[in-house]
MIROLUM-660925 format. One record per residue (C-alpha): x, y, z; residue number from 0. Coordinates in steps of 0.2 Angstrom, whole numbers, plus 5000, padded with zeros to 4 digits. Layout:
% MIROLUM-660925
<atom east="X" north="Y" up="Z" i="NUM"/>
...
***
This chain:
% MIROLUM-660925
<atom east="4911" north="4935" up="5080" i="0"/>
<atom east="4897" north="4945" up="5076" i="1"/>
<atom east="4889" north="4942" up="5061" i="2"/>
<atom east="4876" north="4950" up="5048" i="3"/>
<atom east="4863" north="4937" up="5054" i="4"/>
<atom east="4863" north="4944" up="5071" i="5"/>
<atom east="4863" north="4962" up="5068" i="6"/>
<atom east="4848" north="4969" up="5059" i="7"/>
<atom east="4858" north="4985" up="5051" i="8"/>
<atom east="4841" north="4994" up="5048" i="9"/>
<atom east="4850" north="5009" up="5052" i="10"/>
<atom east="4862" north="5007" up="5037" i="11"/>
<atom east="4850" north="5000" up="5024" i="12"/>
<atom east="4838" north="5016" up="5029" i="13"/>
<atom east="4855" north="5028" up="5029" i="14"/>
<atom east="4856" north="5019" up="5010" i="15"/>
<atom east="4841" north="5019" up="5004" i="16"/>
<atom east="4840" north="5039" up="5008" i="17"/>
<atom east="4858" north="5043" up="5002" i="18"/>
<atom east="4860" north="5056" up="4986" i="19"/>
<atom east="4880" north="5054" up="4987" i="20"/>
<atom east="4893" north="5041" up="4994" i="21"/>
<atom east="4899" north="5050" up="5009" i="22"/>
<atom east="4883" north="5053" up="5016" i="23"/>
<atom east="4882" north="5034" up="5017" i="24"/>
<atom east="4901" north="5034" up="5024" i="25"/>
<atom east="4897" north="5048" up="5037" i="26"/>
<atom east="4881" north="5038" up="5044" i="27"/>
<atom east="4887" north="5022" up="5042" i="28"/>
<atom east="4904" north="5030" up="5054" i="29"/>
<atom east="4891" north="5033" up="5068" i="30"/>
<atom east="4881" north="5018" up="5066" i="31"/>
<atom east="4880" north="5009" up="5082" i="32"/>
<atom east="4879" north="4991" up="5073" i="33"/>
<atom east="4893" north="4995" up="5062" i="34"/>
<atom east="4903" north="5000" up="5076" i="35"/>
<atom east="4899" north="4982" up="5086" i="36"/>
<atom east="4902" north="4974" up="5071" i="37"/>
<atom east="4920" north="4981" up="5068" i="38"/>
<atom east="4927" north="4980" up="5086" i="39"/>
<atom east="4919" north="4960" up="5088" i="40"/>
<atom east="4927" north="4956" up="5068" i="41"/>
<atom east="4945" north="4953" up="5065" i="42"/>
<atom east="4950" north="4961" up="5047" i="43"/>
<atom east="4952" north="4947" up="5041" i="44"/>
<atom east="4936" north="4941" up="5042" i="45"/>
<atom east="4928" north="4957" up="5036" i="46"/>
<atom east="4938" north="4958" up="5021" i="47"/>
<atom east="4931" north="4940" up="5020" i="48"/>
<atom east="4913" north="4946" up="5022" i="49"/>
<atom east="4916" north="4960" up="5009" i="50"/>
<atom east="4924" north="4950" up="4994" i="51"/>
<atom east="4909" north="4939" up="4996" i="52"/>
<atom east="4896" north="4953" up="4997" i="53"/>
<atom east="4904" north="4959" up="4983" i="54"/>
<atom east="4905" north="4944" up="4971" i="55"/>
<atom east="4885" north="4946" up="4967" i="56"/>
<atom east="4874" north="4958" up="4960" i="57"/>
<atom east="4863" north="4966" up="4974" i="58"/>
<atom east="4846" north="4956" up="4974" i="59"/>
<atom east="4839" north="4967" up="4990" i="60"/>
<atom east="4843" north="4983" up="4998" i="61"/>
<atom east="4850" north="4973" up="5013" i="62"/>
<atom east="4863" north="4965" up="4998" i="63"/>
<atom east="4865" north="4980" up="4991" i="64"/>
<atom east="4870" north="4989" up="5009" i="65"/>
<atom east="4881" north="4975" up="5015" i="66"/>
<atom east="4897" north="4978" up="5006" i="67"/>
<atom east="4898" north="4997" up="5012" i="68"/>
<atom east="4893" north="4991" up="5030" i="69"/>
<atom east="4909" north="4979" up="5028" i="70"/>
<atom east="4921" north="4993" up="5020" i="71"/>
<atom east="4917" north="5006" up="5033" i="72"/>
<atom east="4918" north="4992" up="5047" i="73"/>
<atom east="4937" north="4988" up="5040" i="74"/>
<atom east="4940" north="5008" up="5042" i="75"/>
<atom east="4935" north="5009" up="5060" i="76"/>
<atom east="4949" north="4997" up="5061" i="77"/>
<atom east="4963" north="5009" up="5057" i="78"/>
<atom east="4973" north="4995" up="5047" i="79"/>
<atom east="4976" north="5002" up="5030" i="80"/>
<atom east="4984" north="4987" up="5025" i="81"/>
<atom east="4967" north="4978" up="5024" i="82"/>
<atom east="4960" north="4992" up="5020" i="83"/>
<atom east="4972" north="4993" up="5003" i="84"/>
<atom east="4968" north="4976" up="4999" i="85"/>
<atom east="4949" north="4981" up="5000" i="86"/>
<atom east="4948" north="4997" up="4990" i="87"/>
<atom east="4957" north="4982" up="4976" i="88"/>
<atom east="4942" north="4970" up="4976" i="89"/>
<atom east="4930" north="4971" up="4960" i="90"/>
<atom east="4915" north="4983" up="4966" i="91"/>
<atom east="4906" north="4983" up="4950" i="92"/>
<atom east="4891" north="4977" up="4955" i="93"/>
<atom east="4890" north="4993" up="4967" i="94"/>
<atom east="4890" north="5011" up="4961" i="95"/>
<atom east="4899" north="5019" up="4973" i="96"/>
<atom east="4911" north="5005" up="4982" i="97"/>
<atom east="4927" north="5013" up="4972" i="98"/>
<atom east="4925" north="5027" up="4977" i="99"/>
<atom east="4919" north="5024" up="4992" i="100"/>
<atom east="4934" north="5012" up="4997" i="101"/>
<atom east="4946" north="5026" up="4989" i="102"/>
<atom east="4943" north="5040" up="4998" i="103"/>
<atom east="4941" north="5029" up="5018" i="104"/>
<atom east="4960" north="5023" up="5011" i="105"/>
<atom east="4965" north="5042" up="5010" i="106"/>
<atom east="4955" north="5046" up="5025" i="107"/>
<atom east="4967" north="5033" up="5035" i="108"/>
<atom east="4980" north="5038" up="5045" i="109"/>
<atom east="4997" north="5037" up="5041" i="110"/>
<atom east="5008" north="5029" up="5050" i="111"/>
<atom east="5025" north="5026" up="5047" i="112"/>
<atom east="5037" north="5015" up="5056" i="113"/>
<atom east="5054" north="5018" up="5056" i="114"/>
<atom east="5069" north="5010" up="5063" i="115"/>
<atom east="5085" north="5018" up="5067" i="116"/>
<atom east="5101" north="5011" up="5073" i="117"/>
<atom east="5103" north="5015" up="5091" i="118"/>
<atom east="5118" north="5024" up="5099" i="119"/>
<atom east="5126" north="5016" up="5116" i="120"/>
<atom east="5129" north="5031" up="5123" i="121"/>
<atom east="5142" north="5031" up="5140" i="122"/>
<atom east="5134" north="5040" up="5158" i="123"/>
<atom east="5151" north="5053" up="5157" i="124"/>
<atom east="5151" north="5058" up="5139" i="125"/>
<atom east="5162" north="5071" up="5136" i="126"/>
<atom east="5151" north="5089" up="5135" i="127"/>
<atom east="5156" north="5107" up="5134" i="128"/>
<atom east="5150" north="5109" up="5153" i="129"/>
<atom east="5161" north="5097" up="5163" i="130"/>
<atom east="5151" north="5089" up="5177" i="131"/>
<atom east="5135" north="5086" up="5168" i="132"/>
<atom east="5130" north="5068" up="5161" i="133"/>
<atom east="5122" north="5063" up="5145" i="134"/>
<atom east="5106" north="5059" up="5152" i="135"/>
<atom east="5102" north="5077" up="5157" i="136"/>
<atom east="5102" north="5083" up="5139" i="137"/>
<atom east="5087" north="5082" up="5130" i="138"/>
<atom east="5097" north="5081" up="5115" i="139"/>
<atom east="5115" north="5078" up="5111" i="140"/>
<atom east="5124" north="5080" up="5095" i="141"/>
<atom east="5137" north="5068" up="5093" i="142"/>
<atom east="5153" north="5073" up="5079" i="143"/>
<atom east="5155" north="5064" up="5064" i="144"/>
***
């Protein structure tokens, strides 16, 4: 797994450094290439790890104080909002902008809804208006209740 000890994130710390508002931070830490290598080598798991521990002390350095949005925005380029959830729910206080930041990537999320339904045997000759023609050559068949 890649880790913060390999990757330099010079990038992100310069992009936070700089920042007058939390989404430019989002939007250049989106296109940062070490942020990118770190979210597709992580599982979420382990950069929902990374981040509760980043966040459980008070930023000592700009590197510290970076390392928690790197995280977050990492988890974001995953496309799992259920880890995402249980990040925007961890204790940011020791970071200004990690509430909101972590709110607004879980509305920027996709939704994605699974749903089951009970499927329908249907028979090859189902009985239809036009004699002759089988099930399978209607795109779609309404069936009486």
């Amino acid at each position: 797994m890649t880790d913060r000890k390999v990757l330099k994130f010079e990038a992100a710390m310069q992009a936070f450094a700089l920042a007058n508002t939390p989404l430019f931070v989002v939007r250049k830490l989106r296109s940062d290439p070490e942020v990118l290598a770190l979210s597709a080598r992580s599982s979420p798991e382990h950069l929902l790890d990374k981040l509760n521990t980043s966040l459980s002390r008070k930023p000592r350095s700009l590197r510290s104080a970076v390392m928690p949005y790197v995280y977050l925005v990492a988890l974001f380029l995953k496309h799992d909002p259920r880890h995402l959830d249980l990040a925007r729910r961890l204790d940011g206080s020791h970071h200004d902008w990690y509430n909101y930041i972590a709110n607004a990537l879980f509305q920027m999320t996709p939704v994605t809804n699974v749903s089951t339904h009970e499927a329908v045997s249907l028979s090859p000759s189902i009985a239809t208006a036009n004699e002759g023609l089988l099930s399978y050559q209607y795109a779609v068949l309404q069936i009486p209740s």
